[in-house]
C-alpha positions as semicolon CSV with decimal commas, in nm:
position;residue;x (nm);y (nm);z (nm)
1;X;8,930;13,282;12,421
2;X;8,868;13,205;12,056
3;X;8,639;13,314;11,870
4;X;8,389;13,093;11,674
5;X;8,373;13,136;11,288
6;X;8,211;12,865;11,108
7;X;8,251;12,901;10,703
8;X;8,026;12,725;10,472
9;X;8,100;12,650;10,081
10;X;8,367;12,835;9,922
11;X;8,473;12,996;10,189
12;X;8,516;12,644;10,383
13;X;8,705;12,542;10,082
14;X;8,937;12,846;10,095
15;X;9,022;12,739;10,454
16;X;9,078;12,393;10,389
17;X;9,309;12,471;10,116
18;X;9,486;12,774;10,296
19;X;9,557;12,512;10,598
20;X;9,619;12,186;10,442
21;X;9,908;12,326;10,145
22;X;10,031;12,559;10,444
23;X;10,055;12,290;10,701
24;X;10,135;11,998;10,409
25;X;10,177;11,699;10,629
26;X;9,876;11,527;10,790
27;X;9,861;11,226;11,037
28;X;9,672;11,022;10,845
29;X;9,391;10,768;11,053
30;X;9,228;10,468;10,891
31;X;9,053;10,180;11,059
32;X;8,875;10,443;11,291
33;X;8,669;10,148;11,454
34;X;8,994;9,986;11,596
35;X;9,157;10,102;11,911
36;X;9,466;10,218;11,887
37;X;9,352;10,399;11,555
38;X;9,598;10,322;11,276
39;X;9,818;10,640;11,128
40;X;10,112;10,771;10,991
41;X;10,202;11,122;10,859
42;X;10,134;11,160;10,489
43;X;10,238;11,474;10,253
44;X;9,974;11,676;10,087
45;X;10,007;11,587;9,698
46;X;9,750;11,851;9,634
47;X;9,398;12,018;9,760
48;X;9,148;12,130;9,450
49;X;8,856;12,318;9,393
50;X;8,604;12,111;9,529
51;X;8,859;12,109;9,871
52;X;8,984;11,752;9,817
53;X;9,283;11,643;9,971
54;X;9,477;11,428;9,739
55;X;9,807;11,191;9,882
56;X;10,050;10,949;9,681
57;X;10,065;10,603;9,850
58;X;10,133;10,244;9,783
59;X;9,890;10,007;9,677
60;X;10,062;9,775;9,940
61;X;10,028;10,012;10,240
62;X;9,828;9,940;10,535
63;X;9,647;10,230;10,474
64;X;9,543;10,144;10,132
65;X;9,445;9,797;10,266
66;X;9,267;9,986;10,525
67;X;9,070;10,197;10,344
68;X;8,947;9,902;10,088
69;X;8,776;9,829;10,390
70;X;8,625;10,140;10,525
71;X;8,652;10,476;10,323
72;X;8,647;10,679;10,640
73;X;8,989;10,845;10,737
74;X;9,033;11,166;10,978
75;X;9,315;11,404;10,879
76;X;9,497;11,603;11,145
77;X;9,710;11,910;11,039
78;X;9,896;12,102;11,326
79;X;10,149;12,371;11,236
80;X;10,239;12,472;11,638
81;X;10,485;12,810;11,494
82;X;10,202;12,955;11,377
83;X;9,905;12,829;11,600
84;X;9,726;12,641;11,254
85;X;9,569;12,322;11,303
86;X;9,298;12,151;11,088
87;X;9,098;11,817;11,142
88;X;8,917;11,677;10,826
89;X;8,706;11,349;10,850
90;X;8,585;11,221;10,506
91;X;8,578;10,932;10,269
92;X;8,857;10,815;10,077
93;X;8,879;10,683;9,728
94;X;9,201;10,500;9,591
95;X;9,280;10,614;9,206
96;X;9,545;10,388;9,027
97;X;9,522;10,492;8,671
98;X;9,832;10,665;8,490
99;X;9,635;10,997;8,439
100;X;9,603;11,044;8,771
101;X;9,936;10,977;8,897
102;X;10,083;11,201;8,618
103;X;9,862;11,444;8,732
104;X;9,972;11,429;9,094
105;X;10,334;11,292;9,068
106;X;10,608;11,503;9,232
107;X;10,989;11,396;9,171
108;X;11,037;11,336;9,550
109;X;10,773;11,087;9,525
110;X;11,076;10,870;9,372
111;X;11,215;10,824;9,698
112;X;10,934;10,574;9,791
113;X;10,864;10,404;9,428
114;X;11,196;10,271;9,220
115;X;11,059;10,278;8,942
116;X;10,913;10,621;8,957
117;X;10,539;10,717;8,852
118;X;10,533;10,428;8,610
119;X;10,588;10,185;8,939
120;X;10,268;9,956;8,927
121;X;10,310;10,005;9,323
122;X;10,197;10,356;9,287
123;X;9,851;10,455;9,375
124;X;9,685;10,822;9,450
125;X;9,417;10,866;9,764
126;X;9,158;11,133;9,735
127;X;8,992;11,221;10,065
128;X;8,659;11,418;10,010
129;X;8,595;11,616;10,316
130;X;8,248;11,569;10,520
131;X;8,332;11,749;10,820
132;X;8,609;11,956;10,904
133;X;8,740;12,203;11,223
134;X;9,001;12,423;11,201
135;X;9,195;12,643;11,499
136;X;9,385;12,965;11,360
137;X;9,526;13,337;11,473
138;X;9,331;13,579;11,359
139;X;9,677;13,826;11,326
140;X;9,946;13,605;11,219
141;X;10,181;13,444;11,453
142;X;10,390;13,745;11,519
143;X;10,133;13,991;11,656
144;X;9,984;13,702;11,828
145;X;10,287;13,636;12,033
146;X;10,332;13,971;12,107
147;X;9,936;14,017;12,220
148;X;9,950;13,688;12,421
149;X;10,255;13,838;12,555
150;X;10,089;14,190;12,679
151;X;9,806;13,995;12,796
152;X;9,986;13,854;13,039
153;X;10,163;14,118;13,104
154;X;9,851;14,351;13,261
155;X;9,625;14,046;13,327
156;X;9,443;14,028;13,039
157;X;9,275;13,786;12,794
158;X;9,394;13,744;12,460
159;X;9,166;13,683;12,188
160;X;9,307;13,342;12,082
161;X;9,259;13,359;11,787
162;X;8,961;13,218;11,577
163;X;8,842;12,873;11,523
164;X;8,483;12,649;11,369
165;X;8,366;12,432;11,201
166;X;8,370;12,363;10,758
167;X;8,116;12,259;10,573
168;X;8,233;12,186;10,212
């Protein structure tokens, strides 16, 4: 069974950034109201101080369209090797001037925009986090495999490691 561990302020921020740069690619929901809810993985551009998560996207993507709409999108981060998962809901913002997308632009990023960061395509999404939950070991994935493994071995519980909730 895990064990709860809610962290609150910097230490929710830590988390968030430990998990999401770790992890790096989200499934990304918009349009939460509509069943089935709309997403598609996204890579993590960045994750600052204040425990934003910051993508690069199109300004012609659903998701963009989607969020013009409604500025509520729920992140979910699962990294299965090493029992890490993370779910953020919070409010995104689309950024499309050049100072921002010089700030965030990454050369693989040119795969999806021909003309590179000066592509007037390009846009960056900041998602501020209101409420996040995160599921991790407490050991590492190593020892926890290997006390998961004795557990059931002699018929015991393993600790499961240690999850809560994160209030930024």
């Amino acid at each position: 069974m895990s064990k709860l561990k809610n962290l609150i302020s910097q230490d929710a921020i830590d988390k968030v950034k430990e998990l999401a740069k770790d992890i790096n690619v989200c499934m990304f929901c918009t349009d939460l109201e509509r069943l089935p809810i709309d997403t598609r993985p996204m890579t993590v551009q960045d994750v600052d101080d204040e425990g934003n998560i910051w993508f690069i996207s199109s300004k012609t993507s659903n998701k963009n369209f989607d969020i013009s709409t409604d500025k509520r999108v729920q992140l979910f981060f699962s990294k299965v090797s090493d029992s890490q998962y993370l779910s953020v809901f919070g409010e995104a913002t689309i950024y499309t001037d050049q100072a921002t997308i010089e700030e965030l632009w990454t050369p693989i990023a040119k795969a999806w925009f021909d003309e590179g960061k000066k592509d007037p395509d390009v846009s960056i999404i900041k998602v501020a986090p209101q409420d996040a939950y995160y599921w991790d070991t407490t050991s590492g994935r190593i020892v926890s495999l290997i006390k998961i493994a004795a557990s059931a071995l002699v018929g015991l519980k393993s600790d499961g490691g240690v999850e809560g909730r994160l209030k930024v």
